[in-house]
N, C-alpha and C positions, 0 to 999 in steps of 0.2 A: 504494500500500500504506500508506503514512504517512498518506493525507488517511484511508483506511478508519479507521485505528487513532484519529485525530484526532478523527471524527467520533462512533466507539463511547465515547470517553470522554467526548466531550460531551453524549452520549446519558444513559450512566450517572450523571452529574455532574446535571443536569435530573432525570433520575430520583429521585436521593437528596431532591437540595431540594425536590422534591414530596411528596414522603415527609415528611420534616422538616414542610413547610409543613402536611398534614393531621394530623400528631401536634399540631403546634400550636394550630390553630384547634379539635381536637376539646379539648385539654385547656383552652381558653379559654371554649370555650362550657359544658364542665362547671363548672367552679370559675364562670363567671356564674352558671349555676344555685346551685349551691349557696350564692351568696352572697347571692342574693335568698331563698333560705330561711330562712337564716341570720338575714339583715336583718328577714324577718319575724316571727322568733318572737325576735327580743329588741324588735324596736318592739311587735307583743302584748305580750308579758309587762311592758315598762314605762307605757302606756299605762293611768292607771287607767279603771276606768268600765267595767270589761268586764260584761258582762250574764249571767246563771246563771240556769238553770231551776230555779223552786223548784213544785215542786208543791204544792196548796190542802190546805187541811184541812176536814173537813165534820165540823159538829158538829149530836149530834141531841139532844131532850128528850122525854118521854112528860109529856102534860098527863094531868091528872084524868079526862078523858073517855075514856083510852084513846087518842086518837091522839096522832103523830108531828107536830113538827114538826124542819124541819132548815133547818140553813142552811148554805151555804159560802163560806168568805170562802179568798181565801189572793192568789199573787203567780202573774200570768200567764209564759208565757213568755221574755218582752221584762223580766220582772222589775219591772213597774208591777202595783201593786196597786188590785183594784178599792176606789170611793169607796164608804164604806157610805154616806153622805147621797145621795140624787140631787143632781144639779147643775144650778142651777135660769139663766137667762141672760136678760137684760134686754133689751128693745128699745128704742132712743133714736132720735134725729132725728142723722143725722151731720151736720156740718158741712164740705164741701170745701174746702178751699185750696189755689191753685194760685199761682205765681209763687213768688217771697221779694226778698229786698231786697239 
């Protein structure tokens, strides 16, 4: 009768710390979460250099003859704007080196 009773309370006693033990790991693994959110939106926010969508402007003209012309210049999405000149690139004879000293 004693080893019964011995045994239900080591039953119960395994029980609890199980209990105990998944409260814990569930409150671990939230508050991990949230700390990695957390961690992200103040490394964004300090982090300069962040990139913004600007949308273009189009501008138009009416010539003498009656037509249109139009152009658009503005900042793509990445927030580089395009070159109004082309970009013109040379070709040369490269030179290899290999080793050093």
């Amino acid at each position: 009768m004693e080893n019964e009773n011995m045994t239900d309370r080591r039953i119960e006693a395994r029980e609890a710390a199980t209990r105990l033990l998944n409260r814990l790991t569930a409150g671990l693994a939230f508050g991990a979460i949230a700390g990695v959110g957390i961690l992200g939106t103040v490394s964004a926010s300090a982090i300069p250099g962040t990139a913004t969508t600007t949308s273009g402007a189009t501008a138009s003209s009416s010539t003498s003859s009656g037509s249109t012309a139009s152009t658009s210049t503005g900042a793509t999405s990445t927030g580089v704007q395009a070159s109004p000149t082309p970009v013109s690139s040379s070709s040369s004879s490269g030179v290899a080196v290999s080793g050093g000293s």
